[in-house]
LUMKEDO-806763 format. One record per residue: residue number from 1; x, y, z of N, C-alpha, C in turn. Coordinates in steps of 0.1 Angstrom, whole numbers, plus 5000, padded with zeros to 4 digits. Example, Ala and Ser with C-alpha at 12.3 -4.5 7.8 and 13.67 -1.06 7.14 Angstrom:
<atoms>
+------+------+------+------+-------+-------+-------+------+------+------+
| resi | n.xx | n.yy | n.zz | ca.xx | ca.yy | ca.zz | c.xx | c.yy | c.zz |
+------+------+------+------+-------+-------+-------+------+------+------+
|    1 | 5132 | 4943 | 5078 |  5123 |  4955 |  5078 | 5132 | 4967 | 5078 |
|    2 | 5128 | 4978 | 5071 |  5137 |  4989 |  5071 | 5129 | 5000 | 5079 |
+------+------+------+------+-------+-------+-------+------+------+------+
</atoms>
This chain:
<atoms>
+------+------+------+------+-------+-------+-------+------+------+------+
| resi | n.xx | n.yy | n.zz | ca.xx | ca.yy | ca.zz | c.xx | c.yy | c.zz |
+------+------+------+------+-------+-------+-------+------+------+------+
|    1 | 5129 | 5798 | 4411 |  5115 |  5803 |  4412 | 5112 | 5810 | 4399 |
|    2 | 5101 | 5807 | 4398 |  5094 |  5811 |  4378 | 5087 | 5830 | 4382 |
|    3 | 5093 | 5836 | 4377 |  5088 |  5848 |  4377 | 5073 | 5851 | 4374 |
|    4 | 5064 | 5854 | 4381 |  5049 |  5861 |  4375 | 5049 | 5868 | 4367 |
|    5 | 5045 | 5864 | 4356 |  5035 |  5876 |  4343 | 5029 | 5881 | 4345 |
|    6 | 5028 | 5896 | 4346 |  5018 |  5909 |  4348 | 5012 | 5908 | 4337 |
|    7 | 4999 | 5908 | 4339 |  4988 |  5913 |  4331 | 4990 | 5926 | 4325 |
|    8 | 4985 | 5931 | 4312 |  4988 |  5941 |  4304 | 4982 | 5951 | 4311 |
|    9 | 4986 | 5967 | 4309 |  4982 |  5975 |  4311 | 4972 | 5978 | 4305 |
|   10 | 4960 | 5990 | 4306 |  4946 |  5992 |  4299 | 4949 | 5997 | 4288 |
|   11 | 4960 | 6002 | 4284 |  4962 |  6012 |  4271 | 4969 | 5998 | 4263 |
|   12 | 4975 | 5984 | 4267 |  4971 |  5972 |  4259 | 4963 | 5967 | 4248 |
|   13 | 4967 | 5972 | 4232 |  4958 |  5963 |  4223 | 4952 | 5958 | 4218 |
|   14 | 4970 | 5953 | 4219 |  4965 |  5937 |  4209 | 4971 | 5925 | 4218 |
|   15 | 4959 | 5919 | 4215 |  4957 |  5901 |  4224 | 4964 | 5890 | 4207 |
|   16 | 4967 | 5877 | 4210 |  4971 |  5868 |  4207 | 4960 | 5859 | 4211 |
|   17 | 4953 | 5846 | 4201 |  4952 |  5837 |  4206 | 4956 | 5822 | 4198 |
|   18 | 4964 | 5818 | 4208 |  4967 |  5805 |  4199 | 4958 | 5792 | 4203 |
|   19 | 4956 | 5786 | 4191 |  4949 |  5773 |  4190 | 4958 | 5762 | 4187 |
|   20 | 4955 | 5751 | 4191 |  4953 |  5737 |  4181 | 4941 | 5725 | 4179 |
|   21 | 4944 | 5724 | 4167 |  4932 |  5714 |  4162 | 4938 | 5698 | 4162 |
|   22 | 4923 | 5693 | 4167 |  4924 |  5679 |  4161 | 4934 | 5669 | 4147 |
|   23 | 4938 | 5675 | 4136 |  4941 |  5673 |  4127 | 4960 | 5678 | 4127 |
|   24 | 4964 | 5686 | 4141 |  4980 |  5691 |  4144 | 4980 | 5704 | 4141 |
|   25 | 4973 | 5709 | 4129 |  4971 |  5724 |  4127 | 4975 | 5736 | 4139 |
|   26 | 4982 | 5743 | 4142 |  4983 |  5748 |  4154 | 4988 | 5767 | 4146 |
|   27 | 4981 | 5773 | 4153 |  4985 |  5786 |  4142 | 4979 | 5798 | 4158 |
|   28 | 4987 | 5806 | 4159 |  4984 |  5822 |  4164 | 4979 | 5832 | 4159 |
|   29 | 4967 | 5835 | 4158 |  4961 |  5847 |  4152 | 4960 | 5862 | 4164 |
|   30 | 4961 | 5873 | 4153 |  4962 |  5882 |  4165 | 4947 | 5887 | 4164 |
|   31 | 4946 | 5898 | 4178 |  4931 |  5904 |  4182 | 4936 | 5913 | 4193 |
|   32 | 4922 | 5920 | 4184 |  4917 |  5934 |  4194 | 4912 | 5926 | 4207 |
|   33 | 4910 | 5941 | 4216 |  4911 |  5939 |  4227 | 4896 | 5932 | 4230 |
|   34 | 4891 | 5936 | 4221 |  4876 |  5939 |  4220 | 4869 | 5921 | 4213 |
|   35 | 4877 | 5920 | 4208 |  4876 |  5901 |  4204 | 4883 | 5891 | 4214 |
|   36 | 4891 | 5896 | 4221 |  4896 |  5890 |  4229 | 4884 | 5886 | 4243 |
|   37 | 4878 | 5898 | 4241 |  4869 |  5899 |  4256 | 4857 | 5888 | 4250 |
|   38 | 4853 | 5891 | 4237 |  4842 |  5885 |  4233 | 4845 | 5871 | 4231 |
|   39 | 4857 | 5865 | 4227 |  4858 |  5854 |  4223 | 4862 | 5844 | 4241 |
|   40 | 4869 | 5853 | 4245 |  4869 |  5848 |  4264 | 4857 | 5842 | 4272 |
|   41 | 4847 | 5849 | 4267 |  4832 |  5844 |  4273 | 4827 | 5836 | 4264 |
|   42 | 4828 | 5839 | 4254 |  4817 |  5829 |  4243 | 4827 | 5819 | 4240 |
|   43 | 4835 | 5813 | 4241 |  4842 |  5802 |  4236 | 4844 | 5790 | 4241 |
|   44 | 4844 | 5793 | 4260 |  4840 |  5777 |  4265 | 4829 | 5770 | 4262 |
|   45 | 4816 | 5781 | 4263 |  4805 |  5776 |  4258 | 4807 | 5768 | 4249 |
|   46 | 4807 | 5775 | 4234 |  4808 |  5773 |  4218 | 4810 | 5758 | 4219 |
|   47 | 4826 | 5757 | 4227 |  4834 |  5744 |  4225 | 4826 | 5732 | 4237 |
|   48 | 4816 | 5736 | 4237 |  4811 |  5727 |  4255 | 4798 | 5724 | 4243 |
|   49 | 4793 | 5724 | 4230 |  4782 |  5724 |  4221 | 4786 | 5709 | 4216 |
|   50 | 4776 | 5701 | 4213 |  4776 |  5688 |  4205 | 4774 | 5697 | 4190 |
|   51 | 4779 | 5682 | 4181 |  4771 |  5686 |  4167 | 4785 | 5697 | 4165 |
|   52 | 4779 | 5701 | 4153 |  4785 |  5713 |  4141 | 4785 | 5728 | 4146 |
|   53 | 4794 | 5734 | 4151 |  4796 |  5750 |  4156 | 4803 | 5755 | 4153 |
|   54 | 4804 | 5765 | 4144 |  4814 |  5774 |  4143 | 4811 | 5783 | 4145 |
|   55 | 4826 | 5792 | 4152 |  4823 |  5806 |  4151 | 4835 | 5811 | 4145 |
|   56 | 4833 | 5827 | 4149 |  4843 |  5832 |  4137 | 4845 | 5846 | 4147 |
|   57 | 4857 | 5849 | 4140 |  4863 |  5862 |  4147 | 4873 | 5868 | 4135 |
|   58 | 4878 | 5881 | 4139 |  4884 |  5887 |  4131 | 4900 | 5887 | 4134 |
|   59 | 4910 | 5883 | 4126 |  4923 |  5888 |  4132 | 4924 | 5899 | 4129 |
|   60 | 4941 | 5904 | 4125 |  4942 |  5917 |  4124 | 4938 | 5921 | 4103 |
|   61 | 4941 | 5907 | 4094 |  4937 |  5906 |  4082 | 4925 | 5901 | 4077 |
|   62 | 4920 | 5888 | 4085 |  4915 |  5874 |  4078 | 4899 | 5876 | 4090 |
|   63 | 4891 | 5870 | 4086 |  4881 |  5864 |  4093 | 4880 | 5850 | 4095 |
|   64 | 4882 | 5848 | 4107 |  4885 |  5831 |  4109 | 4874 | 5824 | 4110 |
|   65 | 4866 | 5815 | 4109 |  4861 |  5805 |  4113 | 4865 | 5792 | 4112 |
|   66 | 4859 | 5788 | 4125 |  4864 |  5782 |  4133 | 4854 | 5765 | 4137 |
|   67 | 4856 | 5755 | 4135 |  4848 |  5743 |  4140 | 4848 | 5740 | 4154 |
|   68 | 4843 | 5745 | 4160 |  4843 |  5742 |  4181 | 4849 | 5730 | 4183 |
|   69 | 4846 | 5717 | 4177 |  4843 |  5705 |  4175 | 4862 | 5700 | 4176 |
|   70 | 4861 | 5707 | 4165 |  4881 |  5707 |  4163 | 4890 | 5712 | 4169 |
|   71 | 4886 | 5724 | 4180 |  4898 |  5728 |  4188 | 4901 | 5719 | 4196 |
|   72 | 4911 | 5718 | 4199 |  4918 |  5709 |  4211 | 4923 | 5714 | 4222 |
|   73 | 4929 | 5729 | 4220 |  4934 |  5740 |  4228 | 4931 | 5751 | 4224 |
|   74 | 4932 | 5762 | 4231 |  4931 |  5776 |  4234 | 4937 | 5782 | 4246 |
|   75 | 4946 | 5793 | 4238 |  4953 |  5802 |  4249 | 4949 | 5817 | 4247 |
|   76 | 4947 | 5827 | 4255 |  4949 |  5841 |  4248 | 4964 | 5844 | 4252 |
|   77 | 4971 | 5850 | 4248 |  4986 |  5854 |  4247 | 4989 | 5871 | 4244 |
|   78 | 4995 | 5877 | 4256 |  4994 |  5894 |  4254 | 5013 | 5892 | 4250 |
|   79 | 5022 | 5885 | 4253 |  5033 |  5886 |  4259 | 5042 | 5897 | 4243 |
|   80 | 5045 | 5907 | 4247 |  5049 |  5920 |  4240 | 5067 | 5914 | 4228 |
|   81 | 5070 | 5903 | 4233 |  5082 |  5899 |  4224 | 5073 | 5888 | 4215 |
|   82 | 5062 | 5886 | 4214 |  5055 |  5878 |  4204 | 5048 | 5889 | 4193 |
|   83 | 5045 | 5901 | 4198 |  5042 |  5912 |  4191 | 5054 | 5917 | 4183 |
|   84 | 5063 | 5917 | 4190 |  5073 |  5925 |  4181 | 5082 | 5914 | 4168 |
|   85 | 5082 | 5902 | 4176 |  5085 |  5887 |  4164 | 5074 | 5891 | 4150 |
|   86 | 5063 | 5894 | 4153 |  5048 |  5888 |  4143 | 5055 | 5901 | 4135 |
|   87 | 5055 | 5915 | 4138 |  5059 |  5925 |  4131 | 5071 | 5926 | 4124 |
|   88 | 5080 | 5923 | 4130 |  5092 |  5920 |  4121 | 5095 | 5914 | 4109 |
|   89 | 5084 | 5899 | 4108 |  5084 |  5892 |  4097 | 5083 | 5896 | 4087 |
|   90 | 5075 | 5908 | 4086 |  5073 |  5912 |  4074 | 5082 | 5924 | 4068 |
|   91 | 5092 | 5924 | 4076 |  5101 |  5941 |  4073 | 5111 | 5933 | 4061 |
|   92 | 5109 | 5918 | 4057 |  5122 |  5917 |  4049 | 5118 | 5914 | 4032 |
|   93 | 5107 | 5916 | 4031 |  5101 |  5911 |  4016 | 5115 | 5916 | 4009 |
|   94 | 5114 | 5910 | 3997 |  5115 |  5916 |  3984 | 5102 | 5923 | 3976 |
|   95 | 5111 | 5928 | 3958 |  5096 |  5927 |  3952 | 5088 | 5918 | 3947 |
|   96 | 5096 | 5906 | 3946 |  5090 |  5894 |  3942 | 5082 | 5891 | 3957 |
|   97 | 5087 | 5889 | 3969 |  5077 |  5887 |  3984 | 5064 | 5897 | 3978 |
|   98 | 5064 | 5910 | 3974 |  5055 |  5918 |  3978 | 5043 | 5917 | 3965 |
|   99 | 5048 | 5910 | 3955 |  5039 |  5902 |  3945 | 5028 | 5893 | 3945 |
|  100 | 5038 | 5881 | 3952 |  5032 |  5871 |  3959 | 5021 | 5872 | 3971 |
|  101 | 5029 | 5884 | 3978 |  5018 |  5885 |  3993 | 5005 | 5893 | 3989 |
|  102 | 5007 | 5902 | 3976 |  4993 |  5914 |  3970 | 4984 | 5895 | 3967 |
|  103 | 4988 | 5890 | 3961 |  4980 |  5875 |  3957 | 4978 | 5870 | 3969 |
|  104 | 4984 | 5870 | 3977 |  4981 |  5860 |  3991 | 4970 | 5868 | 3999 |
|  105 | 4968 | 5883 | 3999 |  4956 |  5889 |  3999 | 4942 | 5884 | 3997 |
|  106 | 4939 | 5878 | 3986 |  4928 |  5871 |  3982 | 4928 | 5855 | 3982 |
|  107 | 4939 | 5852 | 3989 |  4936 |  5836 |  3992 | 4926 | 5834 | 4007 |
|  108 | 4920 | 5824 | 4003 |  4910 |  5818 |  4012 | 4916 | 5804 | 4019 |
|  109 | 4924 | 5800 | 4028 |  4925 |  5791 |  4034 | 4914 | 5782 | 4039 |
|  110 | 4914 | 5769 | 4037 |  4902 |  5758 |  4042 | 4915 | 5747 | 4050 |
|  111 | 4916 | 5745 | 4060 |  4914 |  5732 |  4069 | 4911 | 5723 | 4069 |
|  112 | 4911 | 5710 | 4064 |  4902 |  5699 |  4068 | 4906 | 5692 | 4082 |
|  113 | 4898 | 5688 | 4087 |  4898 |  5679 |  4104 | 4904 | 5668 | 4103 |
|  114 | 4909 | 5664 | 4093 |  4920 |  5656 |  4090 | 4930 | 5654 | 4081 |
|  115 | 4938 | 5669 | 4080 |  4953 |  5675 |  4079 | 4950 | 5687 | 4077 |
|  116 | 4968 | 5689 | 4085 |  4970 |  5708 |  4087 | 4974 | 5712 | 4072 |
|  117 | 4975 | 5707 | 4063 |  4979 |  5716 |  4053 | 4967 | 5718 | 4043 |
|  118 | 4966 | 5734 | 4041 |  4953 |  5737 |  4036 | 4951 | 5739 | 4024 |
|  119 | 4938 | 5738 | 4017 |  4938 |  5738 |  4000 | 4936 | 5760 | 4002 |
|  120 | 4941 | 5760 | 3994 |  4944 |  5774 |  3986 | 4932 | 5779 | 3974 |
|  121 | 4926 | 5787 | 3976 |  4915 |  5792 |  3966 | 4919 | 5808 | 3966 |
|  122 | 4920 | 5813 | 3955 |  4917 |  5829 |  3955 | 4905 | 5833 | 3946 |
|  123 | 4900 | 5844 | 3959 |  4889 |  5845 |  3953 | 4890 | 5862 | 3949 |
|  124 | 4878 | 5869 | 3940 |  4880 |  5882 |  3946 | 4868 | 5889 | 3960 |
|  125 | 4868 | 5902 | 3958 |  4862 |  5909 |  3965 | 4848 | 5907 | 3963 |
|  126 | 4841 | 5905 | 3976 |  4828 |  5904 |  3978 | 4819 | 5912 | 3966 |
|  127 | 4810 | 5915 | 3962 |  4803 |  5925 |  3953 | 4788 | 5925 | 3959 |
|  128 | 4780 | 5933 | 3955 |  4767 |  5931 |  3958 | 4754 | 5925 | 3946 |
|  129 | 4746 | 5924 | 3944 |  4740 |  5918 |  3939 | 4728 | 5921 | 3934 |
|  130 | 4729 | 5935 | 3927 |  4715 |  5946 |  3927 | 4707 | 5935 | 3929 |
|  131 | 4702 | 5924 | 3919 |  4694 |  5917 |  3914 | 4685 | 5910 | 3927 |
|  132 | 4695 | 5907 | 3939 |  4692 |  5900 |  3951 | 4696 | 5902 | 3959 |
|  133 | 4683 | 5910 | 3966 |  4687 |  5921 |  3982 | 4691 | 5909 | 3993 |
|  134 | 4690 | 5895 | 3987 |  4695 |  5887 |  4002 | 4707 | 5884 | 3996 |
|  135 | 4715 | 5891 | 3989 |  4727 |  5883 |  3987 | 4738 | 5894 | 3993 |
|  136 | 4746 | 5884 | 4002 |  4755 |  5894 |  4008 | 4773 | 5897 | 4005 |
|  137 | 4769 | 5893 | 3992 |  4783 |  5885 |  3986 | 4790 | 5874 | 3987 |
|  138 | 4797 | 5867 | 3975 |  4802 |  5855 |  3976 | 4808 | 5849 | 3991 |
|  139 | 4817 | 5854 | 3996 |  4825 |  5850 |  4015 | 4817 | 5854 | 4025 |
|  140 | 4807 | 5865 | 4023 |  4798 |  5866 |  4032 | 4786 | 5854 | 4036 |
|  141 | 4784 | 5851 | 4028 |  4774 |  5842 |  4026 | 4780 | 5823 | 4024 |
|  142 | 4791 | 5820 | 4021 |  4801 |  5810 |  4030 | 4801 | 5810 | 4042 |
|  143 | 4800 | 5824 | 4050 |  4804 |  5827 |  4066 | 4789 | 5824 | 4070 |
|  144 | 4780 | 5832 | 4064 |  4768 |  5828 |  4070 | 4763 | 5814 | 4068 |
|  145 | 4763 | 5809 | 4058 |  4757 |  5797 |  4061 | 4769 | 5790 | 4067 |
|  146 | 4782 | 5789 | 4071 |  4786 |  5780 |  4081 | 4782 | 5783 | 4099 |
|  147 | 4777 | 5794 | 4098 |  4775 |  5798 |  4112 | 4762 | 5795 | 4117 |
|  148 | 4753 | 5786 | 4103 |  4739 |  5785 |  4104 | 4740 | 5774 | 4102 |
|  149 | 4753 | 5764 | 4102 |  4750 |  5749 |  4098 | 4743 | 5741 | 4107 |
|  150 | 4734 | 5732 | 4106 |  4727 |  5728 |  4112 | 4729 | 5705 | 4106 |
|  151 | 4735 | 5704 | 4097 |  4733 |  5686 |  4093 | 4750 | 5685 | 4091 |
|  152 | 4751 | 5674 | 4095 |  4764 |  5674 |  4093 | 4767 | 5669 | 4081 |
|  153 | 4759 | 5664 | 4073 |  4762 |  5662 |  4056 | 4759 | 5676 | 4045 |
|  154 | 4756 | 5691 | 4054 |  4753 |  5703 |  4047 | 4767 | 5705 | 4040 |
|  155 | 4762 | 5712 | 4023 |  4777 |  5715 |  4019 | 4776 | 5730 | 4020 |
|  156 | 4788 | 5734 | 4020 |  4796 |  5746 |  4020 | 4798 | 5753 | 4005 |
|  157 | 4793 | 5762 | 4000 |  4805 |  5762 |  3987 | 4809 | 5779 | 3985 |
|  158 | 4818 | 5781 | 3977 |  4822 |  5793 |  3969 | 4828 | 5796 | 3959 |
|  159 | 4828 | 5806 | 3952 |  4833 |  5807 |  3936 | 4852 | 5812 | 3938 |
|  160 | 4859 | 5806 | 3929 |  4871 |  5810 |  3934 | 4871 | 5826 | 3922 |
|  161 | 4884 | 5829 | 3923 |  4884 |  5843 |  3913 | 4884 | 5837 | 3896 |
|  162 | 4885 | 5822 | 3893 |  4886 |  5814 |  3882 | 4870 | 5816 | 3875 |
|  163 | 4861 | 5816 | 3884 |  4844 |  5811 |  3887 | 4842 | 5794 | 3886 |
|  164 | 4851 | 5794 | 3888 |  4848 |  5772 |  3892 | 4840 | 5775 | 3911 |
|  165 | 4832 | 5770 | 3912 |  4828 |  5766 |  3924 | 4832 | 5753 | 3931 |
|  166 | 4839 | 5755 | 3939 |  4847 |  5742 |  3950 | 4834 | 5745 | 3962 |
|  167 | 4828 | 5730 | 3968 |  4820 |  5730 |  3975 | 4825 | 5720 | 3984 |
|  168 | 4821 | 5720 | 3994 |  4832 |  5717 |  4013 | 4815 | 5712 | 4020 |
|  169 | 4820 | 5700 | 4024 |  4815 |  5694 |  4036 | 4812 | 5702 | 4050 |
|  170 | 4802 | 5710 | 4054 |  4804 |  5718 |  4064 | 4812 | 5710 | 4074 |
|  171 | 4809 | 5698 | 4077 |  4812 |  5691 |  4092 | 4827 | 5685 | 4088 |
|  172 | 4837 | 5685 | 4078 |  4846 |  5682 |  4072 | 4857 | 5695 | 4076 |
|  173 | 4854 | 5708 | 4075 |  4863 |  5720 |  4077 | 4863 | 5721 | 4095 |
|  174 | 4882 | 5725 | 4092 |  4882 |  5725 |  4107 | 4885 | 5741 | 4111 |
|  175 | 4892 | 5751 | 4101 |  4889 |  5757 |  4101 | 4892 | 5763 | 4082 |
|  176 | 4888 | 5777 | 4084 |  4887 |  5787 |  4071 | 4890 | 5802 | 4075 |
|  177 | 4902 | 5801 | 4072 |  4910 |  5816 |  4073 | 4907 | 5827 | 4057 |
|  178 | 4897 | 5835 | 4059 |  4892 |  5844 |  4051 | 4899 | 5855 | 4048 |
|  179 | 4901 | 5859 | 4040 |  4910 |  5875 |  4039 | 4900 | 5888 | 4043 |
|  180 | 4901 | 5897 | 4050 |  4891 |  5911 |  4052 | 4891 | 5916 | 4037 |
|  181 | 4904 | 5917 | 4032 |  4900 |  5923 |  4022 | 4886 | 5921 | 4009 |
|  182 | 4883 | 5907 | 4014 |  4874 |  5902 |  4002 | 4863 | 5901 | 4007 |
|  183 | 4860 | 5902 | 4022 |  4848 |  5906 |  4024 | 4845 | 5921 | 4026 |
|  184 | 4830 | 5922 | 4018 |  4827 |  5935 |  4019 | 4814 | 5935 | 4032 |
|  185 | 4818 | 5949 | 4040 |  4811 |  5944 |  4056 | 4797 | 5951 | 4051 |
|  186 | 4800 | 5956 | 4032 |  4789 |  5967 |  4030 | 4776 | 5960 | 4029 |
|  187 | 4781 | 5946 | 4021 |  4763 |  5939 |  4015 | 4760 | 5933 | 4025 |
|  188 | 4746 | 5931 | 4023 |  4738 |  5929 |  4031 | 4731 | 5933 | 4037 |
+------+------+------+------+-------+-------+-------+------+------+------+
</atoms>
């Protein structure tokens, strides 16, 4: 006989939710209790939508967004030995790990809906734009207009930390793992 899983207690966190996409991509991001509840209700919908949808949530680093269109699965996951695995990973850097990871900071992950291995951009931090009260910064304004996509030939674009501009097929990304650090929640 399979033992029952108790649901977490109220003073419970942090939620888990793991996905996979169309393309094999399969990845566990973690979340507040508070994303957990929001993305619970709003997510069958989202994924029950024809056409181009994405939405987006925050893990505990990155801002995800996400193509409805591309998930294949969803689970939420509390189970406390997957908490304690995610934390551990990081107790073994070196200084060369802790080099690489201050850079992996400002990497922008992109997805395509057809392969899990993602192109790599670093960008920097959001800035504001005296000149243009609608400008919400460089990743802010990627996020918004993918949340606003409406043609499935709309392009996507953003400046990396280089200033080359790489521009993305909205209906092409399956998902785009954003760093918090580089968005600023200030502009706009």
């Amino acid at each position: 006989m399979i033992p029952k899983t108790v649901a977490p207690s109220e003073d419970f966190k942090r939620w888990f939710i793991k996905c996979r996409f169309r393309n094999g991509f399969e990845e566990c991001y973690s979340l507040s209790t508070q994303e957990k509840d929001r993305l619970e209700k709003n997510l069958p919908y989202c994924c029950e939508q024809k056409g181009i949808e994405f939405f987006e949530f925050n893990s505990n680093n990155h801002r995800i967004l996400i193509q409805a269109s591309q998930l294949t699965f969803f689970q939420f996951l509390f189970e406390p030995q997957l908490i304690d695995q995610l934390h551990n990973l990081g107790e073994e850097n070196s200084e060369n790990d802790d080099e690489e990871e201050n850079r992996d900071n400002y990497a922008v992950k992109i997805y395509f809906v057809n392969d899990s291995t993602p192109m790599i951009f670093h960008v920097d931090e959001d800035q504001e734009n005296p000149e243009d009260e609608g400008d919400q910064g460089e990743m802010n304004n990627f996020i918004y207009f993918a949340l606003n996509i409406h043609d499935e030939g709309q392009m996507l674009h953003f400046t990396d930390e280089d200033g080359e501009t790489a521009y993305f097929r909205g209906s092409d990304i399956a998902v785009a793992e954003i760093p918090l650090k580089v968005v600023n929640e200030d502009c706009g």
